[in-house]
C-alpha positions as CSV (number, residue, x, y, z in Angstrom):
1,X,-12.5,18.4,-4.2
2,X,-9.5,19.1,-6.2
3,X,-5.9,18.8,-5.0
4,X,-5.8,22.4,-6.1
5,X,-8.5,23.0,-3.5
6,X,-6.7,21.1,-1.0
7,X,-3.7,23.0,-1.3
8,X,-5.5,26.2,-0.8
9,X,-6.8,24.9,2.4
10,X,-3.8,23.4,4.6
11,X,-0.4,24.1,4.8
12,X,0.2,20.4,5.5
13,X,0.3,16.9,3.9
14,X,0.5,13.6,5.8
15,X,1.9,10.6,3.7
16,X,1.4,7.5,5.4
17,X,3.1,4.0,4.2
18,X,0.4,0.9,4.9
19,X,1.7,-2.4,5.3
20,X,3.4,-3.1,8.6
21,X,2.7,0.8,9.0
22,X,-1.0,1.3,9.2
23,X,-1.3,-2.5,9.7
24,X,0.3,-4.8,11.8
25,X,0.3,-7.6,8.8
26,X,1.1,-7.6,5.0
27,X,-2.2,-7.2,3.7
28,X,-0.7,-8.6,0.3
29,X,-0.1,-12.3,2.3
30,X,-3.7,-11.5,4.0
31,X,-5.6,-10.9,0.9
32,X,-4.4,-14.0,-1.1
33,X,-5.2,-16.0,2.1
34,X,-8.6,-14.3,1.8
35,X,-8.8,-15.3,-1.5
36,X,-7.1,-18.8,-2.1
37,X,-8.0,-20.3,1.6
38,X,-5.0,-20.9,4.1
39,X,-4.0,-24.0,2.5
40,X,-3.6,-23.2,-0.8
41,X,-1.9,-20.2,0.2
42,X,0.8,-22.3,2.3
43,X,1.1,-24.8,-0.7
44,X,1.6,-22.3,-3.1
45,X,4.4,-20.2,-1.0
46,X,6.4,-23.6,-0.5
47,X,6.5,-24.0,-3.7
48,X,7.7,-20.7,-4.7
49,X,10.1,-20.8,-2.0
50,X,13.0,-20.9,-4.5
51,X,11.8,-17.3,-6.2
52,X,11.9,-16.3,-2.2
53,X,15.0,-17.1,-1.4
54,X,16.3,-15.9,-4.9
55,X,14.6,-12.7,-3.5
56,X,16.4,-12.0,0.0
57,X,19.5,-13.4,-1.9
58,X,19.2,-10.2,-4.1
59,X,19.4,-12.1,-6.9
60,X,15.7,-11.4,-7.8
61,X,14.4,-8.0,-8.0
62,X,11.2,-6.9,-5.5
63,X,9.7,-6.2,-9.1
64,X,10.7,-9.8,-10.2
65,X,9.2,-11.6,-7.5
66,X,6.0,-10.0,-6.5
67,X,5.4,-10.5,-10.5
68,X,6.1,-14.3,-10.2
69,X,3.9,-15.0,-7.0
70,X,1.0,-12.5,-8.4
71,X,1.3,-14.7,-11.1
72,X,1.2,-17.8,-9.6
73,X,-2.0,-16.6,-7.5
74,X,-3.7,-14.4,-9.5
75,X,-3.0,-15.1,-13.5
76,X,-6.8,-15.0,-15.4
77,X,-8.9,-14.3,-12.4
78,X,-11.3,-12.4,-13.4
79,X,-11.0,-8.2,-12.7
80,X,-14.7,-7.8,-11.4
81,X,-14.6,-10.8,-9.4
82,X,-11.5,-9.8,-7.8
83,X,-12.2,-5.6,-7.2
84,X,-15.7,-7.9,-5.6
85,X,-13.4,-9.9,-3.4
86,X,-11.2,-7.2,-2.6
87,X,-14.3,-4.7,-1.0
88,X,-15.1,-8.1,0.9
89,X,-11.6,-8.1,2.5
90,X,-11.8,-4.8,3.2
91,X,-14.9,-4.5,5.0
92,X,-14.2,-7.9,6.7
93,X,-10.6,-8.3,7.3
94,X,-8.6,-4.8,7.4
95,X,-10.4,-3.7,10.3
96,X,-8.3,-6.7,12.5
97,X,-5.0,-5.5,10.7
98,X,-5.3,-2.0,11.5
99,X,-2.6,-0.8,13.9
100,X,-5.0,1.2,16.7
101,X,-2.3,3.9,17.0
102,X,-1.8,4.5,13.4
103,X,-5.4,4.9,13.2
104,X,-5.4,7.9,15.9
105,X,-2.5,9.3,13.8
106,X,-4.7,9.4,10.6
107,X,-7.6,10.7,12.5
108,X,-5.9,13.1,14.0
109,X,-4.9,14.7,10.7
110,X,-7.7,14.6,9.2
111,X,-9.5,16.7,11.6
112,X,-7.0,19.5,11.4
113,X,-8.2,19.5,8.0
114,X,-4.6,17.9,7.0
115,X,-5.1,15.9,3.3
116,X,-3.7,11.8,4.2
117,X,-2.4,9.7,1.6
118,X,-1.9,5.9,1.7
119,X,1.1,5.0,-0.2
120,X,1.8,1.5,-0.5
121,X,3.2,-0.9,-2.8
122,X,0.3,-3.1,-2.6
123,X,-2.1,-3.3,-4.9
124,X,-4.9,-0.2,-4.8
125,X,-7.8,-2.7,-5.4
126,X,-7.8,-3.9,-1.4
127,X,-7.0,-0.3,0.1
128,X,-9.1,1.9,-2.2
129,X,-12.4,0.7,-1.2
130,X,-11.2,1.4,2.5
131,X,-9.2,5.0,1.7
132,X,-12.3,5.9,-0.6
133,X,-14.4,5.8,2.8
134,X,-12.6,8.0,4.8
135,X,-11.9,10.4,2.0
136,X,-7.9,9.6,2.1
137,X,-5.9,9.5,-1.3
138,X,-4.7,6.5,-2.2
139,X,-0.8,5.8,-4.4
140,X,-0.3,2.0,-4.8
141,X,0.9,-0.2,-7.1
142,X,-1.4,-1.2,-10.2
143,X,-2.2,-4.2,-11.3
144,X,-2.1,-5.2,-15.0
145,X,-5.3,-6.1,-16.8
146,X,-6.1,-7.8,-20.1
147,X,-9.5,-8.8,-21.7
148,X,-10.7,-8.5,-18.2
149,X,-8.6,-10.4,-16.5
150,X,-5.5,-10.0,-14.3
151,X,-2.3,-10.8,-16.1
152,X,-0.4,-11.3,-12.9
153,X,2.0,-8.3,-14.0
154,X,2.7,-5.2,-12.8
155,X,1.0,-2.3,-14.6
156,X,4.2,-0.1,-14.4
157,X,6.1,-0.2,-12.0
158,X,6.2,-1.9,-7.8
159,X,5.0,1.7,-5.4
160,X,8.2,1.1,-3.4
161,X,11.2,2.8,-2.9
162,X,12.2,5.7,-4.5
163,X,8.6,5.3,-6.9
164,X,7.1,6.9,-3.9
165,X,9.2,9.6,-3.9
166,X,8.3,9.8,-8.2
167,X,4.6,9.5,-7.6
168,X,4.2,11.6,-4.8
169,X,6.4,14.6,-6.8
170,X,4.3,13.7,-9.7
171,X,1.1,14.3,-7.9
172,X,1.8,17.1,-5.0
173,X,3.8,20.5,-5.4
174,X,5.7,20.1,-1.7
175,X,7.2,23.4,-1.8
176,X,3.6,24.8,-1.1
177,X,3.3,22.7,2.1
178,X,4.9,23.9,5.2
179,X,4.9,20.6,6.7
180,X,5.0,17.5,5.4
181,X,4.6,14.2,7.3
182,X,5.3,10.9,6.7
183,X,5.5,7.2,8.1
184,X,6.8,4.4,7.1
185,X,8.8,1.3,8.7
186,X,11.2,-0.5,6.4
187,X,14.3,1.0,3.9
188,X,12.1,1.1,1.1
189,X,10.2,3.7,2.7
190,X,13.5,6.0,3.2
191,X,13.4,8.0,0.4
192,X,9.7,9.1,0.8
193,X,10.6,9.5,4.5
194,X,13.5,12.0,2.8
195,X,10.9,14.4,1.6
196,X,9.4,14.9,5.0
197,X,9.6,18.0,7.4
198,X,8.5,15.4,10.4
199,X,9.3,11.8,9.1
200,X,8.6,8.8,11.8
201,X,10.1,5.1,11.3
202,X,8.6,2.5,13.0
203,X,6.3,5.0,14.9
204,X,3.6,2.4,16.0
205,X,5.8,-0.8,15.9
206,X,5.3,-1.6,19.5
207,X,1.7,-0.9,19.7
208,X,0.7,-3.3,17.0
209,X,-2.3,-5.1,17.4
């Protein structure tokens, strides 16, 4: 189905943020746990614990430091092995992250027929594999890939913030939607909250799971 289809069906759009929105967790901690194995994980956020302070300090950018601890993690692993883990961690381990009432949210639009889209700025390759199941649309942050293997760049640029806002203009024509929804729960998510008819912050926070 096309988006041009879509449109001619609903007068609505529901634009959901995901981590700490649709899950109760940061799936980008979760998955690199998944991944790397508790310990490793711990070990190697100790001793990036400079770049993270450098980053609430504001003397790193978001951009910056996601790039230096995707990096650390990530650098030459192996795309197909990874996209292989990733479906793993989504059949295994999103289902315990999911916030229940954000669920009922999602499922509630999509039986009115209402188009959902995940918009996250984690990486699509552990949210697609869920999104693609439910028939959601997915916006997230790309991962950069060389001879097959992650780079531990960004490809572009980090899905937060006002690149929301750019991808979702870039994607949907709003003016044809009479309402548009969206939920997020932290100031990055603002601006895409800015575009919205009904726009809810922190809607499930106190029903997390």
């Amino acid at each position: 189905m096309t988006t041009a289809d879509i449109k001619m069906q609903t007068s609505e759009i529901a634009f959901f943020d995901f981590d700490g929105t649709v899950t109760s967790k940061d799936t980008l901690a979760e998955i690199l746990k998944f991944i790397k194995g508790k310990f490793s994980y711990y070990f190697g956020i100790a001793f990036l614990s400079p770049v993270i302070v450098a980053y609430k300090l504001k003397i790193l950018s978001n951009h910056k430091a996601k790039e230096i601890l995707l990096t650390y993690f990530l650098k030459n692993l192996d795309i197909n092995k990874f996209n292989s883990q990733c479906a793993d961690f989504a059949e295994k381990k999103l289902p315990k992250l999911f916030n229940k009432r954000a669920l009922l949210e999602i499922r509630k639009h999509l039986q009115h027929k209402t188009p959902v889209i995940i918009i996250s700025a984690s990486a699509e390759n552990w949210i697609l594999p869920w999104c693609s199941k439910y028939n959601i649309d997915c916006i997230a942050t790309k991962l950069e890939v060389k001879n097959g293997k992650l780079t531990g760049k960004i490809d572009g640029r980090n899905c937060s913030g006002k690149e929301k806002v750019r991808h979702i203009k870039s994607r949907y024509e709003l003016s044809t939607y009479q309402k548009i929804y969206a939920y997020g729960d932290s100031p990055d998510d603002l601006p895409m909250l800015s575009l919205a008819t009904d726009k809810s912050y922190k809607p499930f926070r106190k029903f997390s799971y």
